[in-house]
Structures are given as C-alpha cells and as structure tokens.
LUMTORRO-657001 format. One line per field, with one value per residue (C-alpha): residue number from 1; residue in one letter; x, y, z. Coordinates in nm, 2 decimals. Example, Ala and Ser with C-alpha at 12.3 -4.5 7.8 and 13.67 -1.06 7.14 Angstrom:
BEGIN
k: (1:2)
r: (A:S)
xx: (1.23:1.37)
yy: (-0.45:-0.11)
zz: (0.78:0.71)
END
This chain:
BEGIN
k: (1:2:3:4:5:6:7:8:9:10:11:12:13:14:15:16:17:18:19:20:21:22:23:24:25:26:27:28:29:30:31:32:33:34:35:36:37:38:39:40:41:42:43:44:45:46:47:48:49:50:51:52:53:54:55:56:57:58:59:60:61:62:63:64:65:66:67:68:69:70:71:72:73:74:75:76:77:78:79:80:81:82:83:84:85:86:87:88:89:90:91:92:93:94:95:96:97:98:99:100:101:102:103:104:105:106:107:108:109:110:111:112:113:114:115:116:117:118:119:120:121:122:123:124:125:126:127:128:129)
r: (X:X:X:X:X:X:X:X:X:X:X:X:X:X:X:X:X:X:X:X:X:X:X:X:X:X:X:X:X:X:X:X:X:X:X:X:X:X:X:X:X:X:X:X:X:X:X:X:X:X:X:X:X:X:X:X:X:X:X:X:X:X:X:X:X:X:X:X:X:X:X:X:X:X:X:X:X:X:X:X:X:X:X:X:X:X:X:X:X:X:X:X:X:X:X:X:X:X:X:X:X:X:X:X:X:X:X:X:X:X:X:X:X:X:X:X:X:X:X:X:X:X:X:X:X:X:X:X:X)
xx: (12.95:12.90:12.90:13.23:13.35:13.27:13.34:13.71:13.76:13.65:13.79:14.13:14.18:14.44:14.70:14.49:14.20:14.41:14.59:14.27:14.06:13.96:13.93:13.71:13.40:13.16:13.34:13.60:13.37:13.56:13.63:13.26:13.19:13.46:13.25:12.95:13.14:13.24:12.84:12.77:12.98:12.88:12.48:12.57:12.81:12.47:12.19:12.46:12.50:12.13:12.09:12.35:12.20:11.92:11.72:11.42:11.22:11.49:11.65:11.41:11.47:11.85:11.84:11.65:11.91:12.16:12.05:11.92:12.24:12.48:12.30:12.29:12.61:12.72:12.53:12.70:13.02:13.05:12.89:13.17:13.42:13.27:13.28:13.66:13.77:13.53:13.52:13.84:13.61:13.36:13.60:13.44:13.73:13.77:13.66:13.43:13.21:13.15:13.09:12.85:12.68:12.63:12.54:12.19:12.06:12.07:11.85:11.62:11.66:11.73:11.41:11.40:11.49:11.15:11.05:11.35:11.27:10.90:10.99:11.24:10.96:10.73:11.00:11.02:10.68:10.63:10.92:11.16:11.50)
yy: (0.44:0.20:0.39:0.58:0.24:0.14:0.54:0.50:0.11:0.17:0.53:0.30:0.21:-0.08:-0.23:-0.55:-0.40:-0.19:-0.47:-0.68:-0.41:-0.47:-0.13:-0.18:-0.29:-0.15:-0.36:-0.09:0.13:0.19:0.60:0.59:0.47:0.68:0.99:0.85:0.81:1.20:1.28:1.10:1.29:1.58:1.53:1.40:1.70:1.91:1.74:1.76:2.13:2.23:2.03:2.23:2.55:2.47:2.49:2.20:2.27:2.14:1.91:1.60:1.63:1.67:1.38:1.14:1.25:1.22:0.83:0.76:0.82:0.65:0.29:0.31:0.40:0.14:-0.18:-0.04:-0.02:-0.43:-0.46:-0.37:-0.48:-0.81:-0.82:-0.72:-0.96:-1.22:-1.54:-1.41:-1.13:-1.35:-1.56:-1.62:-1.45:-1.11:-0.79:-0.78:-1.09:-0.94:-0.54:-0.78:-0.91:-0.61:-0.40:-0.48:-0.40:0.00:-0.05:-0.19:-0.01:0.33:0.29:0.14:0.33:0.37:0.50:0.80:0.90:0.95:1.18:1.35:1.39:1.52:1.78:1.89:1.97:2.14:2.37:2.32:2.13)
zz: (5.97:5.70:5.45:5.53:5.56:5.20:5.05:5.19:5.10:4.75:4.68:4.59:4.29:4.28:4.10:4.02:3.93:3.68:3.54:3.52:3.34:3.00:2.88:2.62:2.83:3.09:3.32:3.44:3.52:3.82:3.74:3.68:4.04:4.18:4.03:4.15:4.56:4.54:4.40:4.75:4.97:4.81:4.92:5.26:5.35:5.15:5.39:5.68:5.57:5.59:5.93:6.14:6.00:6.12:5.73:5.87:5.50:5.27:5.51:5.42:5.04:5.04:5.31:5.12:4.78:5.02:5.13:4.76:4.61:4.91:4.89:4.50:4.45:4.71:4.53:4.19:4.35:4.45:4.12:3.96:4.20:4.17:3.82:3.82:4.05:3.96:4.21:4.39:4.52:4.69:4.87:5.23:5.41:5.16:5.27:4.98:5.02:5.34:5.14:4.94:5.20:5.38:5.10:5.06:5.42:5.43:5.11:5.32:5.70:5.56:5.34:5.00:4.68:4.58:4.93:4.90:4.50:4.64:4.93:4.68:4.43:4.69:4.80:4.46:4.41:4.70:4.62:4.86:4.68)
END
C-alpha cells in the first residue's frame, strides 16, 4: 500500500520542481526516477503475473526484483525530491518529511537490499529468471 502511495505521489512532476530545476546537474533527475517508477510497476505487475498463474519456480526471483527495485527506487526518489526542494521538503508538516521518514522501513521489513540481490542471484543460477 505504501508503495502505491509513493508510485502515485511521485509520478507528478510539478510546476515547482520544474521551475526550480537546474538543468545542468544531476539534481533534476526527476525523468530519471520517473523511468525508474514505471521499471517498478513493471516487475510488480511481472511477479504479480507469475503468481496468479500459478508459475511457483520463477515467482521468488521476480519477487525479490520486484521488492529490490520498489525500495530503491523509492529512497532515490526522496533523494531527489529532497534535493529539489531543499529544507521546504522536510518541513514537519509536508507530505515528504513524512515519504522520508517512512522510506527507510520496507528496506528493512521487506528484507534488506543485500538480502533480495542474493535470492535474485541464487535464482539466476539455478535457472529459473
């Protein structure tokens, strides 16, 4: 749920952010992490895919691609909208101080990053993404 949250929150590109990007820099790198959102979707609706037909030998490695990419790509996403908005963004009351906040724990109860690229590693070897 949280992730759908963030997907559709961040999908937006707005007129501040526009105005406020130096195009020059890494820093508007928002079209970047807008690519990166779709890649998401993408692997969930894949592992999603292989679950409701029932395919149990690749479902564990398009899973953990699936989680990988979703809590990396959200932590790069408040990266940069941090760095756009600067202090503004982390104002105790804006939606993403709270993003920020929250960010960080489905790296750690969906299993950390290094946790997911082993089970995608094993799943390669054994043949099966």
């Amino acid at each position: 749920c949280f992730i759908l949250f963030f997907f559709f929150f961040f999908k937006q590109k707005t007129a501040y952010e526009i105005y406020q990007c130096d195009w020059s820099s890494d820093v508007c790198s928002s079209d970047l992490v807008r690519v990166a959102i779709e890649a998401s979707e993408h692997l969930v609706y894949a592992a999603a895919a292989a679950y409701d037909s029932g395919d149990r030998e690749t479902l564990t490695g398009k899973a953990a691609m699936a989680k990988l990419h979703a809590t990396e790509t959200a932590q790069l996403a408040v990266d940069v909208a941090i760095q756009v908005l600067g202090a503004r963004g982390l104002e105790s009351d804006s939606t993403l101080a709270h993003l920020y906040k929250e960010v960080r724990a489905p790296r750690i109860y969906e299993g950390t990053s290094e946790i997911q690229r082993n089970i995608i590693a094993r799943e390669v070897f054994r043949g099966r993404i």
